[in-house]
N, C-alpha and C positions, 0 to 999 in steps of 0.2 A: 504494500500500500504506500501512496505518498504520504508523508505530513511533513510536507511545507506548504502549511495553507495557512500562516499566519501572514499580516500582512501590515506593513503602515507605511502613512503618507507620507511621500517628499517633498509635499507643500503646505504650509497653514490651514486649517479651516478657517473660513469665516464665521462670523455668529448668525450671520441670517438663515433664517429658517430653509430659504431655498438651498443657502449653500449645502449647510447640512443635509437635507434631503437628498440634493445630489451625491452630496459623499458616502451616504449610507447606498443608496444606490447603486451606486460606484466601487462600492467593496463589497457588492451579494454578487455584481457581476464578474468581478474579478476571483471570489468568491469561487464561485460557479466556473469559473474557466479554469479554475487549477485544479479545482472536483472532478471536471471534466477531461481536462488531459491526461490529470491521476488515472481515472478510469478506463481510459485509450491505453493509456501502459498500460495494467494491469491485464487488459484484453489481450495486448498483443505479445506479454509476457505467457498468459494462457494459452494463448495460440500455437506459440514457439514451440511450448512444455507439449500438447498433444500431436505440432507438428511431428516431433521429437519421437514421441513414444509411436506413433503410427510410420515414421519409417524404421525403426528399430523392432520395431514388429512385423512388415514388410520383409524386410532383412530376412529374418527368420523360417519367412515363409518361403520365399525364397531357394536357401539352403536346403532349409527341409525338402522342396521341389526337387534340388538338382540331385540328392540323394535317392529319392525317390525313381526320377528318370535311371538314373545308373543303377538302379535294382532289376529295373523293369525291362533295360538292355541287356542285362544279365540273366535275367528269368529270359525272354525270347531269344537267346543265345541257346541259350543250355536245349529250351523247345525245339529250335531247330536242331540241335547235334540228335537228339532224342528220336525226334522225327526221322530224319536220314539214320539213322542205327535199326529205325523198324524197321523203314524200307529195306536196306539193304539186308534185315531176316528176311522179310517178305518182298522177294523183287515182283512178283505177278501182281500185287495190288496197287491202285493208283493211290495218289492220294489224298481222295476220299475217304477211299475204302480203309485206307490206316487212319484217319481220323476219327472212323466209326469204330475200328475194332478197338483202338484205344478206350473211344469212349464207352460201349459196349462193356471192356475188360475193370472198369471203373464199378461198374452196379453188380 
């Protein structure tokens, strides 16, 4: 939070009622404009903080991905070597027909 929201004048008041009024006036506004930039920081420090945690979460997901991919290359690696080992037991079947008796030899 800010607190530099104190604040005084660099010049005299007057005693007249007007002046006064203006000065009071004069410091709700200014008042109000230091409340208000306070609060712009404050947004744009929050902003930062969730920019922050949502690319570092990103990040994450990410990694995780690319891990993931490199399993998945690896399992359809292995699939195929598997694949061509059946074939080559069973050279007469297409491969269809080794995808069914695979799956078939599963139930």
């Amino acid at each position: 939070m800010c607190n530099n929201m104190s604040w005084s004048p660099s010049y005299p008041i007057l005693v007249s009622s007007k002046r006064r009024h203006r000065s009071k006036q004069s410091k709700v506004q200014i008042y109000r404009l230091s409340r208000k930039r306070c609060e712009e920081e404050d947004v744009k420090k929050d902003m930062e903080l969730m920019n922050l945690k949502l690319y570092l979460e990103n990040r994450s997901i990410i990694e995780e991905n690319e891990k993931l991919r490199k399993r998945a290359n690896l399992l359809h690696q292995e699939n195929l070597a598997l694949m061509s080992e059946l074939q080559n037991k069973f050279p007469h079947l297409d491969r269809f027909s080794t995808t069914l008796l695979v799956l078939l030899q599963k139930h």
